[in-house]
N, C-alpha and C positions, 0 to 999 in steps of 0.2 A: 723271142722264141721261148715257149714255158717245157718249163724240167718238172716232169713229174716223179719223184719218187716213189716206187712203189711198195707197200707196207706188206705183210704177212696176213694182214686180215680179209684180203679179197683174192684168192686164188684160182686159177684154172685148172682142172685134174679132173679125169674121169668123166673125159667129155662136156667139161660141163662148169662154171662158177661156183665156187665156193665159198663162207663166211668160214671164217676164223670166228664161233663164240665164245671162245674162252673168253673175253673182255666184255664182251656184250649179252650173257647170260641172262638176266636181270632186265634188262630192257633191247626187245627186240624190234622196238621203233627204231635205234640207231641204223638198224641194218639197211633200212633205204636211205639216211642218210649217205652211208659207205658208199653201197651202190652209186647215187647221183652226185659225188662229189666226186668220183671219179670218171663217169660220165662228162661233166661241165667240166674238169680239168685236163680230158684229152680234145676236148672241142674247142679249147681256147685258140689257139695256132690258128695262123691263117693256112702258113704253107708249112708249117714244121711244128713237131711236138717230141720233145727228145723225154724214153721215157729210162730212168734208171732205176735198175734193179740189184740190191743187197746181194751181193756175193752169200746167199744163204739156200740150203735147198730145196725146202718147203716152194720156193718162187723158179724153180728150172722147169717146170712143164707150163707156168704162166710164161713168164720168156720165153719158151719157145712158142708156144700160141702166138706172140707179137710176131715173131720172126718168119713163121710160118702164112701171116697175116698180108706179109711185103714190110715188116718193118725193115729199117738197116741197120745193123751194128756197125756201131764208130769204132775203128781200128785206134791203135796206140796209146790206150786210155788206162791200162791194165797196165798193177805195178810190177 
């Protein structure tokens, strides 16, 4: 089963996906990289794909788009 972490640089907000360019300024070829590796990394699962997200809050309206989605949050994991 693959664990996707999820980073600050590809967000959900304002309806809509969002890049983080502050890294990517300078070459904005990366940004479809970003986009299709997260792409092929939630499609890897056959039947599951557990995705975790940084206790950070730039990523609370991404989380919840998953959740909103049918994702499930795993209970008892929080310290």
């Amino acid at each position: 089963m693959p664990v996707v972490v999820w980073k600050a640089d590809l967000k959900f907000y304002d309806g809509g996906w969002k890049y983080d360019l502050l890294d990517y300024t300078e070459n904005h070829s990366k940004l479809g990289y970003i986009h299709n590796a997260y792409r092929v990394l939630l499609t890897r699962g056959r039947d599951w794909v557990i995705l975790y997200f940084p206790d950070i809050w730039e990523l609370n309206s991404t989380y919840e788009y998953f959740r909103n989605a049918g994702f499930i949050e795993l209970s008892g994991l929080k310290n």
